[in-house]
C-alpha positions as CSV (number, residue, x, y, z in Angstrom):
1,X,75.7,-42.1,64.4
2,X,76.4,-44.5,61.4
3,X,73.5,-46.5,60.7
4,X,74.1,-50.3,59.0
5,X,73.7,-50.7,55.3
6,X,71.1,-53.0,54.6
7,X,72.2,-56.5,52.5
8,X,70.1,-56.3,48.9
9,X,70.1,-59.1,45.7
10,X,70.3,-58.2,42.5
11,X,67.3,-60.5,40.7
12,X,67.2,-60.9,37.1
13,X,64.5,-62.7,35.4
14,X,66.3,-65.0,33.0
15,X,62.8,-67.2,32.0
16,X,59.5,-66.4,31.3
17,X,56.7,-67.3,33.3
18,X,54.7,-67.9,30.7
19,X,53.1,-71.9,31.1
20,X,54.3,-72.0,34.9
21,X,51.6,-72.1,37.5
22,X,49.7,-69.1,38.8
23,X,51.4,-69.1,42.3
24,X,55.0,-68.9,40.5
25,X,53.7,-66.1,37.9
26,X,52.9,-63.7,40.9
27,X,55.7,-64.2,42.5
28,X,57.5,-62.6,39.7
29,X,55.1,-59.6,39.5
30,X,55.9,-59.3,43.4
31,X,59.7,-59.4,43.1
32,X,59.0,-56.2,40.8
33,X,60.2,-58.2,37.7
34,X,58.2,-57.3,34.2
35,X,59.9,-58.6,31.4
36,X,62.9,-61.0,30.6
37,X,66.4,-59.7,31.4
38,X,64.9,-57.3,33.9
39,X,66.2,-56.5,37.0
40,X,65.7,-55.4,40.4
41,X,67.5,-54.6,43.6
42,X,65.9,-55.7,46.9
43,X,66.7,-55.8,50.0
44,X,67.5,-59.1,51.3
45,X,64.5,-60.4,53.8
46,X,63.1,-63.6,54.6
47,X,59.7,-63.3,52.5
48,X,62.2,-62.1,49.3
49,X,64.2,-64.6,50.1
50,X,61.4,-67.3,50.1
51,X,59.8,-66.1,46.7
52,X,63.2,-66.2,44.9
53,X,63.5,-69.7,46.4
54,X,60.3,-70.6,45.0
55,X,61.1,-69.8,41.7
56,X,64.7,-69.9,41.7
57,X,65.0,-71.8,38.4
58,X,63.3,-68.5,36.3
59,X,65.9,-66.5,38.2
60,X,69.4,-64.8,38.5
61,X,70.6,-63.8,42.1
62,X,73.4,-62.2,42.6
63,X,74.5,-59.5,46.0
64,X,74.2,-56.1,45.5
């Protein structure tokens, strides 16, 4: 049987969250992102989706 590939993002973290509000800083640390210029791939779900909405000006998205 072939099974379906799974859509991911490619996130990159292109500003810091240092001075943005507390809500916004964890939902960096939840995407997996630690530093500027980091990135991550994830597989693309609603509750990514809505954190990278959240905070779509500190990042990069791009399919994977």
């Amino acid at each position: 049987m072939a099974r379906k590939k799974k859509k991911q993002i490619k996130v990159t973290l292109i500003r810091s969250p240092i001075g943005f509000q507390p809500r916004h800083r964890e939902c960096v640390r939840g995407l997996g992102l630690k530093r500027m210029n980091h990135t991550v791939v994830l597989e693309d779900t609603p509750s990514i989706r809505g954190m990278v909405n959240k905070i779509n000006y500190m990042l990069r998205v791009e399919e994977a």
